[in-house]
N, C-alpha and C positions, 0 to 999 in steps of 0.2 A: 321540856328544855326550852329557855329562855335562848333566842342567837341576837346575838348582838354584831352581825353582821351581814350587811347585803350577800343571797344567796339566791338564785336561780330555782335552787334545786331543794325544796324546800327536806328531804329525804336526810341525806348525811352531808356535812360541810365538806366542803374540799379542801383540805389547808395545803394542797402540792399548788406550785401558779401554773399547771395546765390550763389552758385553753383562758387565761385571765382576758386576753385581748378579746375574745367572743362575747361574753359578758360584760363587760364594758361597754356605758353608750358613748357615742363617735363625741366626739370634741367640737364646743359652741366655737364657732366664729363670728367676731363682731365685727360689723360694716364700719371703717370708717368715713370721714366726709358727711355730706348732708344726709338726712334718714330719707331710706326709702320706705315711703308712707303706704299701704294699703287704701284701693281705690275709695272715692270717697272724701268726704269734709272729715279732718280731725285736727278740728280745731281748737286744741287745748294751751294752752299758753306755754308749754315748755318747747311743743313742735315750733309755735310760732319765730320762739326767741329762738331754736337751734334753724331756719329757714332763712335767720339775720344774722346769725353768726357774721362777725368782721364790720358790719354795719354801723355806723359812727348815731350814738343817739344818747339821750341822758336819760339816766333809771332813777326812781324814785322808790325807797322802801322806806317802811315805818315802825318804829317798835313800841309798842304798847305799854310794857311794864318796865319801861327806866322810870327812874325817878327824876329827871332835870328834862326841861324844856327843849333845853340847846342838846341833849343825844338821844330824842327819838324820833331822829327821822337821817335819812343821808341820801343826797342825790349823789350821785356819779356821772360823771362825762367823760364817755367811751363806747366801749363796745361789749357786744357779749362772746365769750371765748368759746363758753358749753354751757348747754341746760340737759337737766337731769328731771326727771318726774316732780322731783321735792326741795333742788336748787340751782343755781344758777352761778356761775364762774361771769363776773362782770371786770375786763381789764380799764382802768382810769387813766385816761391818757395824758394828763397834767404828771402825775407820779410814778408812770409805770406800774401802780400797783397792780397787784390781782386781787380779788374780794371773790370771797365763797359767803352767799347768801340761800338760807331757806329759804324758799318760795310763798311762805307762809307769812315775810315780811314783804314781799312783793308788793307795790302799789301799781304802778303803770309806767308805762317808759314812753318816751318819744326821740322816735329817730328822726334825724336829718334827711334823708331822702325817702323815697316810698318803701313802704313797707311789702318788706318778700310774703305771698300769702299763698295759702291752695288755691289751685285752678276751682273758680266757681261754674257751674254747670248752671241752667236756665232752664228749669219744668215749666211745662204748661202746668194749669190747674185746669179741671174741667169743671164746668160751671153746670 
């Protein structure tokens, strides 16, 4: 017999909702505000840009396979709202707009004040 259903009890289905709340795993909570990062450098460029969240700076991305000159590339002058693993929510503050960008057009940004970074730590080396 084929089940086509999440079952504990691998023996007989239980199609009554006894005890359904037991079986069930507990429900994900997602932190909002800055991430809290696990100790350590992780410095990957989506932590970076959500560490600058609100940060006034201009983003450069570039697109490969257009065909005209003049639309592959676009800066924006603003901020970053959200970064995700694979994009980036950039607000333009000329327009008000919002821009959802994969990360995969990403080139580099520059922000106007210092950039928010992980706490760097100082090893010795032993020689």
């Amino acid at each position: 017999m084929v089940q086509y259903y999440w079952n504990p009890n691998p023996q007989q289905p239980n199609f009554q909702n006894q005890n359904m709340q037991q079986q069930m795993p507990p429900p994900v909570t997602i932190p909002s505000g800055r991430p809290n990062l696990p100790p350590g450098e992780q410095s990957y460029i989506e932590n970076i840009l959500r560490l600058n969240i609100g940060e006034p700076g201009t983003f450069y991305f570039s697109f490969s396979h257009t065909l005209g000159e003049e639309l592959n590339a676009r800066n924006i002058v603003g901020s970053v709202e959200a970064a995700g693993r694979d994009h980036v929510i950039v607000h333009e503050d000329s327009t008000g707009h919002q821009f959802l960008f994969p990360m995969i057009y990403f080139d580099y940004a520059e922000f106007d004040g210092q950039i928010n970074y992980f706490p760097q730590t100082i090893q010795t080396r032993e020689l």
